[in-house]
N, C-alpha and C positions, 0 to 999 in steps of 0.2 A: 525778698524772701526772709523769713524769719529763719535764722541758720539754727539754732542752737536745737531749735522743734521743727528744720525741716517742712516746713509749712508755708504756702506762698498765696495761696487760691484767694485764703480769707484779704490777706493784700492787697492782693489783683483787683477782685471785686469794690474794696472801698476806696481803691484810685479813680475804679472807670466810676463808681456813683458820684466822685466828688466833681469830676471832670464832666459828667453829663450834666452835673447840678451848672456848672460854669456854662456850660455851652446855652444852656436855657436860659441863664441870667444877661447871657451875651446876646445873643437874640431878640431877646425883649429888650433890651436898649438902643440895637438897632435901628430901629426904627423903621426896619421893612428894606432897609439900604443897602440892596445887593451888590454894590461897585465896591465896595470896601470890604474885607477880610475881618475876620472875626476873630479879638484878642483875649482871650479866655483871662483878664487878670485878676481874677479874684480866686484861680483856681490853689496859685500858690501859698496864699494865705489860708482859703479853705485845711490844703492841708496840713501846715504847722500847727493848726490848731484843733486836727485829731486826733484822736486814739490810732491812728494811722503812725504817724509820723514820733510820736513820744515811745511808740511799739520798737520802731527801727531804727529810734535813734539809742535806745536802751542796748540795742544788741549790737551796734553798729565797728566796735573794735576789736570782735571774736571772730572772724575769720581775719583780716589781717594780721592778727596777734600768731597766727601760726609760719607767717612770712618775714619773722624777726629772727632775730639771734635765740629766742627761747626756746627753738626748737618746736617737736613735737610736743614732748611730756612739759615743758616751760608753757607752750598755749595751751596744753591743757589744763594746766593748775593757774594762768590766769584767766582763760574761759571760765573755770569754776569763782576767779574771786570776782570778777563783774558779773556777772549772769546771777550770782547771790548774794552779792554781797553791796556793791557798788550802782546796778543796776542801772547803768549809763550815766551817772552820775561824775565822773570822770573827768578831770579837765582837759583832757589832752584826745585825739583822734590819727590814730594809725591810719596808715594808706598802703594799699599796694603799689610799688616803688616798680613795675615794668606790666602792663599790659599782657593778658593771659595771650595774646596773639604773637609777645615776642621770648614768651616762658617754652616755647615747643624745642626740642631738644635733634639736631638730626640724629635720623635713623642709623649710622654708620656709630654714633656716639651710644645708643641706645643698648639695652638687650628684648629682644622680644620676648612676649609674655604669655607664657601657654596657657591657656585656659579652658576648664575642664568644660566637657561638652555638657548641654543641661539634660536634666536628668524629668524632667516633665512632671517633677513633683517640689521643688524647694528651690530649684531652680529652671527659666524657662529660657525658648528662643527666640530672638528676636521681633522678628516677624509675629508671634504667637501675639508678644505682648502689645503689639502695638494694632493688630485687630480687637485686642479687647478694650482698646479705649476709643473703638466705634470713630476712629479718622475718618475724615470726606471732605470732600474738594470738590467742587461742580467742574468737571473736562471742558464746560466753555468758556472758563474764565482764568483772564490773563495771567500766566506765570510768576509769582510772589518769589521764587529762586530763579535768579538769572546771576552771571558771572560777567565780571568786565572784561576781563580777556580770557578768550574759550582758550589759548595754548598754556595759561600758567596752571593748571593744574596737573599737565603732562609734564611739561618743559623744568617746572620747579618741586612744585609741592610732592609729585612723583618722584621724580628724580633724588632730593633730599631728605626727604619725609614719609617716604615709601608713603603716599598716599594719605592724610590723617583725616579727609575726608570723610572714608570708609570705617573710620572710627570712632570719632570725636560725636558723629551724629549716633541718638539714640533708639533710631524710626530708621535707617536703611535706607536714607534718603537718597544716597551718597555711596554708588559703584563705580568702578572700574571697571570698562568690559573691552573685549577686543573691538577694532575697527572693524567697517566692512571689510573691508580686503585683508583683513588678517595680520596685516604690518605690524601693529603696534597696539594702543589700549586709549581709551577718550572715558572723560568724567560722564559717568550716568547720573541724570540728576531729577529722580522719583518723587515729587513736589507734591503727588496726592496723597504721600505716608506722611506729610509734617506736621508734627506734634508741637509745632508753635513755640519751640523752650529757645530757640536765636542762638543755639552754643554756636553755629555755624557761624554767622555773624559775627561773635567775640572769639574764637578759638584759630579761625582761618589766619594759617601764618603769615599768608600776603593779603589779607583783606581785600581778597577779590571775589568774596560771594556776596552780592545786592539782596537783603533781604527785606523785602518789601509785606505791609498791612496786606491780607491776603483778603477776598470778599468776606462779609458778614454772613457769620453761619456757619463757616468751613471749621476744617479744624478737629480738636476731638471732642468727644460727647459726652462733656460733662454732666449733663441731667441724667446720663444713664448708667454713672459712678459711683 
């Protein structure tokens, strides 16, 4: 993603051309020899030498740069001097020094955050927003969200996190409902609302959600955006 413009689509797309370009050029050298696996390597050279890759490597030290000592108003006065000035030119490359998975903070540490109901004009619900981006799933194909173990959602991420499941995702993917018998509460996991963005994947504090290539075609309906 291009951070600084919020923009990722145009990205997306000349990764999978560059990678479709590989896979065809891998193919045809094959030779027809299906016992052997196909090693896309000219994919990575393809892309160093795009307009892909000089794109993100220009922006690549402006969202790290707010994970330093400069604070807020410090990454944002050196967001302004790379992004105009420097323009990746930079000899040096910041890194995020902890995984967003071990940044989650527990809930007893926390304060909750009230947030005003949407108003159906400037701001919207949930739900509302993620029917307009025309999601689907075909119901006979294999489950693309599975957990490794069904009690760490209960047992931990509940228990410490009050849930960050039911948060973290942007589609609703991810409830908490009661059990049959009323006991207690089990992770609901709504796999035909996903919006394909993996926050689940990188944000899950014990990395027990398997997020798996869903079929070709699912997903949301970008031609009708």
């Amino acid at each position: 993603m291009n951070m600084p413009k919020i923009k990722g689509t145009h990205t997306a797309m000349k990764s999978g051309m560059l990678a479709a370009e590989s896979v065809i050029e891998a193919i045809a050298t094959s030779n027809g020899d299906e016992s052997k696996a196909l090693v896309l390597s000219s994919y990575e050279p393809k892309l160093q030498s795009s307009w892909l890759y000089e794109e993100l490597k220009s922006i690549r030290n402006i969202r790290p740069a707010f994970n330093t000592p400069l604070g807020l108003y410090g990454g944002i006065l050196y967001t302004g001097l790379v992004y105009y000035v420097l323009r990746g030119k930079e000899p040096w490359t910041l890194k995020h020094h902890v995984p967003d998975s071990d940044s989650l903070k527990p809930a007893a540490e926390s304060k909750p955050i009230e947030y005003p109901r949407p108003d159906g004009k400037v701001s919207f619900d949930l739900l509302s927003s993620v029917a307009l981006s025309g999601t689907n799933h075909e119901s006979d194909q294999p489950a693309h969200l599975t957990l490794k173990n069904d009690s760490v959602p209960i047992d931990h991420n509940l228990a410490v996190y009050d849930g960050p499941e039911q948060r973290f995702c942007p589609a609703g993917v991810y409830e908490f409902v009661p059990t049959d018998d009323g006991q207690g509460q089990r992770l609901q996991i709504n796999a035909q609302n996903c919006v394909h963005c993996k926050t689940c994947d990188i944000k899950d504090p014990t990395q027990n959600i398997n997020w798996v290539v869903p079929e070709p075609g699912g997903g949301p309906a970008y031609n009708g955006m």
